[in-house]
N, C-alpha and C positions, 0 to 999 in steps of 0.2 A: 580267220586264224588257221594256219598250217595243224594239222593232226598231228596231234603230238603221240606216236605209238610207243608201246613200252616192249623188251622181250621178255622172256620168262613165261611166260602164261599157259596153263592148261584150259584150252577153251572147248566144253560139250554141248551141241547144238541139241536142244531140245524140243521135241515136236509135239507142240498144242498142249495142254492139260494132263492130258494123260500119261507125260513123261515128269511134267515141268512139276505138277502138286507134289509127288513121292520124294523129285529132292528137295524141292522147298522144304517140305513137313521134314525132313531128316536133317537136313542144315540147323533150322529153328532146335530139333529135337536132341542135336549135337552141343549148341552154345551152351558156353558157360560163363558168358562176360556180359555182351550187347548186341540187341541186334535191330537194325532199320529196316523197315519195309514200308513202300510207298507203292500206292496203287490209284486209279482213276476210280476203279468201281470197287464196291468193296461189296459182295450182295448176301442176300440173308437166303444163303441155299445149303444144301449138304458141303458142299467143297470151303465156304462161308465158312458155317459153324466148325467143321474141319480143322482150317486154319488158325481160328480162336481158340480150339481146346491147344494149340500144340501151343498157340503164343503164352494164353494162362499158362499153362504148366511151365513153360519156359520164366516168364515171371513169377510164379511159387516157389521156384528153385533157386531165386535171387540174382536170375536173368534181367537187364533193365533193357524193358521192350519198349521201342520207338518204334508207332505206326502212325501215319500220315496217310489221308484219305482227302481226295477232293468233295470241296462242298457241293459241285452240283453233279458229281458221277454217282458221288455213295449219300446223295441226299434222303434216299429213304431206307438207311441203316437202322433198323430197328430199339427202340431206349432197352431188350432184354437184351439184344447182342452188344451196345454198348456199354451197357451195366458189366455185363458180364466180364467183358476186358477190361475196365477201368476196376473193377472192386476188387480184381485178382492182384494189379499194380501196373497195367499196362499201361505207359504213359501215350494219350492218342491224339494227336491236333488233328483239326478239319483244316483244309487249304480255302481260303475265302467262302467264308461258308454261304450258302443260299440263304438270306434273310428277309427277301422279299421276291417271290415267285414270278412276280409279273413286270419286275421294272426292266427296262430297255437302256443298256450303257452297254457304250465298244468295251467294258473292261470286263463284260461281264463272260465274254469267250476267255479270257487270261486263266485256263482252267491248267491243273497237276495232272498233267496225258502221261506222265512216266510210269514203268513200269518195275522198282528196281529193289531191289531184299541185299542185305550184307549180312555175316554171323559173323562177330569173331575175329574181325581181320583175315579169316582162315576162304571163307567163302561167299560171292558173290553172285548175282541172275541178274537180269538186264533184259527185256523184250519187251513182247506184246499184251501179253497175257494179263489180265484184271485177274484176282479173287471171284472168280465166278465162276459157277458148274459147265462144264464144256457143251454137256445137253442141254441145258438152261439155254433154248433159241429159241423164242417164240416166232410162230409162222415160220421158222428155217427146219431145214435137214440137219441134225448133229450129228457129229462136231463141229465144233466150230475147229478153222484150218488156221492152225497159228503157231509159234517161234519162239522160246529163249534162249538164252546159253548160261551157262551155267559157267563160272570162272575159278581159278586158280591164279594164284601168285601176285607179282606185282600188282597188276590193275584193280586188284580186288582193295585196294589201298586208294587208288583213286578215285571207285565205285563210293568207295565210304565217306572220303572229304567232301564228295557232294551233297550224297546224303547229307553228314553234317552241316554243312554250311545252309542248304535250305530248313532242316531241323531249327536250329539256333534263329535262325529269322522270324519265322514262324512263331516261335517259343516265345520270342520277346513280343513279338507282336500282339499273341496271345495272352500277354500279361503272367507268362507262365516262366519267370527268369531260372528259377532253380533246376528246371529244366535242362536248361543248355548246356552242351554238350563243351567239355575244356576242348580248345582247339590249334594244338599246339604250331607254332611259328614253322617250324621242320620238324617234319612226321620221316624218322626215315626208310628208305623203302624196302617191300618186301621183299623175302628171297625167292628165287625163283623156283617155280612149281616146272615147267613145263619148256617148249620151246618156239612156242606160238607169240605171235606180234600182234600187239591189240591196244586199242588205244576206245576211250569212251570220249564219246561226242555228244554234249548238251545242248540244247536252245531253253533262252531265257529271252524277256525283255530288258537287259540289261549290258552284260558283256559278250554273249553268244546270241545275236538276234538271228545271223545267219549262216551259223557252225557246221549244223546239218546239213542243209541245203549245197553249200560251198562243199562241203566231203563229197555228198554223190557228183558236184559238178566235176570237182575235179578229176574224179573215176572215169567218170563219160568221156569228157575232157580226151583222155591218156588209153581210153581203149582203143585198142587194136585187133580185136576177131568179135569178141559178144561182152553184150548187154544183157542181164533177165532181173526186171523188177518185178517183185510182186506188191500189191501194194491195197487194201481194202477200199481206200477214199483216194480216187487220183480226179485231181485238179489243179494238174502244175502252171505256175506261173510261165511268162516268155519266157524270160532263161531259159528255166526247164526244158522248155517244150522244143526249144531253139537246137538244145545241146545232145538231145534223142535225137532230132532232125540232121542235123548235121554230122553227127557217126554212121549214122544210114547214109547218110553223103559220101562216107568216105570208106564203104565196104563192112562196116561193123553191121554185125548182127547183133536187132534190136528188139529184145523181146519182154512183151507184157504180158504179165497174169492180173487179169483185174475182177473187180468184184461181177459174176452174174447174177445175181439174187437181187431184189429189191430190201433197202434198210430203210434207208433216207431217201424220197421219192427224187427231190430237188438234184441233189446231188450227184442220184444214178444218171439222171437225164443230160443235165448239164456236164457233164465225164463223157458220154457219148459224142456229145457236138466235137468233141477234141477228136474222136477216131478219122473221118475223113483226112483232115489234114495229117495224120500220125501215118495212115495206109498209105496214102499217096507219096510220102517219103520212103514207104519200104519197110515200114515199122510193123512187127509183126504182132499182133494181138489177140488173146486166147480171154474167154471169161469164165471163171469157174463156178458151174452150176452144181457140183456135186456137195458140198455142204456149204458153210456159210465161210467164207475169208474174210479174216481175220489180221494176216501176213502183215510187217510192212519192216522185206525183207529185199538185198539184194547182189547178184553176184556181177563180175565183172573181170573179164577173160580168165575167169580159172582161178585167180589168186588175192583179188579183191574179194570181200565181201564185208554185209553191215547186215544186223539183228535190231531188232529196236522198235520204240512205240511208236516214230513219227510216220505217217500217211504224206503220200505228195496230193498237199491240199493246203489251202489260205491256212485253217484251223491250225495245223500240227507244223505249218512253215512259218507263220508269222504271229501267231498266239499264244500259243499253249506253249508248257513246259515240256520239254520231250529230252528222250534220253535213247542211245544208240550205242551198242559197239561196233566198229570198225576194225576188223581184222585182216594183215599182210599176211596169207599164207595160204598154200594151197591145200592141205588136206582140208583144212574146216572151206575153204570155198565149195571144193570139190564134191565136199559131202552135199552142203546146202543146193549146191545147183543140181545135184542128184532125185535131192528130195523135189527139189521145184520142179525138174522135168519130169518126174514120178506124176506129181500132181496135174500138169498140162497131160501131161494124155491121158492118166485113168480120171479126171474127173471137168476138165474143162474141154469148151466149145470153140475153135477156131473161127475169127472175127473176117470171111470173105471178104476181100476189096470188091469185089465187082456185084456180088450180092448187096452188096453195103450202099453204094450208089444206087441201086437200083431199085429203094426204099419205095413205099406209095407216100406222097404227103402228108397221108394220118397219122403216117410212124416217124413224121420229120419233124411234126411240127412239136409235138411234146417236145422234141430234144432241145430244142430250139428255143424256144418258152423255156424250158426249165435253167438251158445257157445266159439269157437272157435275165433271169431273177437271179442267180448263180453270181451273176458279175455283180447287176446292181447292189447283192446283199454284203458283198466283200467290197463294192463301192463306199458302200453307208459304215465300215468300219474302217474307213482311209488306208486301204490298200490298193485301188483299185487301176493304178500305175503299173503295177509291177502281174496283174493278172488279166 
């Protein structure tokens, strides 16, 4: 499905936690209608309790609080942080909640990866960023390096129809009808904040299985000088890997920021098997060891770019719900490529081609094994065509 972008928009690129919590809490602390917010993790930290007191008070004040939390991100939400939001009037669903730890079904990755908050119709955010302390890394360096924006205008109307539409399914699902949200036939549209072009791009298993995926292609696709993805879990399928390959083929500079830290052993290894063939095209590749990335961010000659929660990986391309904006313009690119090439040289490691070949076998073969389990496990959930 073509990106439907909208004008009007005031769009603020915000960097990691430490920008992103002040307006969040200040949006929440502004409504005076309704306000969504949906997160993967929801954790029981200072940033956490944080965002509950501003939700309570938001709900005391006859704010009607809509939060949505995944059942296996924020499975170990505490019953006082729950109480706590629910006895003030915060209305909260779990997204398929964990109800048996150990059982083994392909549905069981179908997890809420979005990252997305509305107030108001007045204001919307959209990225990476969980409810979670920035410092809160165990075994990493903090901060964690990560993305939202923050919206104005029009889109912040389309932000919200999603929101609602996933809300209201849920709600009845949950046996909770009174809940749902009225959801009017034609909503008409905001006025314009701003003079930015931005359009939000969802994956579902449904009507947008491959929304996402299809944006950055077509980016790639249409470039003509540079590429710079950053991306925490890269494990692109062919296409993907086809459509990097092939801009390198035709003089585009192609640049990656990838995770250097160890998270997910599997993952890190099998990510690596992909560099040989990515170098040998031309593809240039940086890992960031200065704190933990988080990103899954990307520009594209200067006037492309996208914010958002999806990772190029099986999970966040072919599973999970994920949510993106895709913005036509060049100051918001320009800023974000700013910040990404900030990043690439005060904290990441340039990935040698010739070093890289010149491995000892000890350091091949993990990659190799880990590429190896990496396929088969995205095999055993019937995708294994397409990666």
């Amino acid at each position: 499905m073509p990106v439907q972008f909208l004008p009007g928009n005031r769009l603020k690129l915000l960097r990691s936690g430490v920008e992103y919590f002040p307006a969040l809490e200040h949006a929440i602390q502004a409504a005076r209608e309704d306000i969504f917010l949906e997160t993967y993790i929801y954790e029981d930290d200072d940033t956490g309790w944080r965002i509950t007191e501003a939700l309570v008070d938001a709900a005391r004040r006859g704010v009607t609080v809509h939060l949505m939390v995944d059942g296996f991100g924020s499975k170990d939400m505490p019953e006082e942080l729950v109480r706590r939001l629910c006895d003030s009037g915060v209305r909260l669903l779990v997204f398929r909640p964990e109800l048996w730890h150990m059982r083994f079904q392909r549905d069981r990755l179908r997890r809420l990866h979005r990252k997305l908050a509305v107030a108001d119709r007045e204001v919307a955010f959209v990225g990476g960023i969980n409810i979670i302390d920035d410092f809160d890394t165990p075994r990493q360096k903090p901060p964690r390096y990560d993305y939202a924006v923050r919206i104005e205008g029009p889109l912040v109307g389309a932000v919200r129809e999603e929101a609602v539409r996933l809300w209201n399914r849920i709600a009845l699902a949950r046996l909770q009808r009174s809940w749902r949200v009225r959801h009017p036939h034609h909503t008409p549209r905001l006025p314009p904040r701003g003079s930015q072009k931005a359009a939000l791009v969802v994956r579902d298993n449904f009507r947008h299985r491959r929304d996402i995926e299809d944006a950055y292609l077509e980016a790639i696709g249409t470039a003509q000088q540079e590429i710079i993805i950053a991306s925490a879990y890269f494990f692109p399928g062919i296409r993907f890997r086809h459509a990097l390959i092939s801009a390198a083929a035709h003089g585009v500079r192609v640049v990656l920021l990838l995770q250097g830290r160890v998270e997910y052993v599997l993952l890190h290894y099998a990510s690596r098997a992909l560099y040989g063939t990515l170098l040998e095209a031309g593809v240039e590749i940086y890992e960031y060891h200065r704190s933990f990335l988080h990103a899954k961010v990307a520009v594209v000659d200067g006037h492309w770019a996208t914010v958002g929660s999806s990772n190029i990986d099986p999970f966040s391309l072919l599973l999970a719900r994920e949510a993106n904006v895709v913005a036509e313009d060049r100051r918001f690119a320009v800023e974000l490529r700013a910040s990404l090439r900030a990043a690439i040289e005060q904290g990441a490691r340039v990935v040698v081609k010739t070093r890289w070949f010149r491995q000892p076998l000890w350091r091949r073969l993990p990659i190799w094994l880990g590429y190896g389990l990496a396929r088969l496990s995205v095999g055993l959930f019937g995708f294994g065509g397409r990666f």
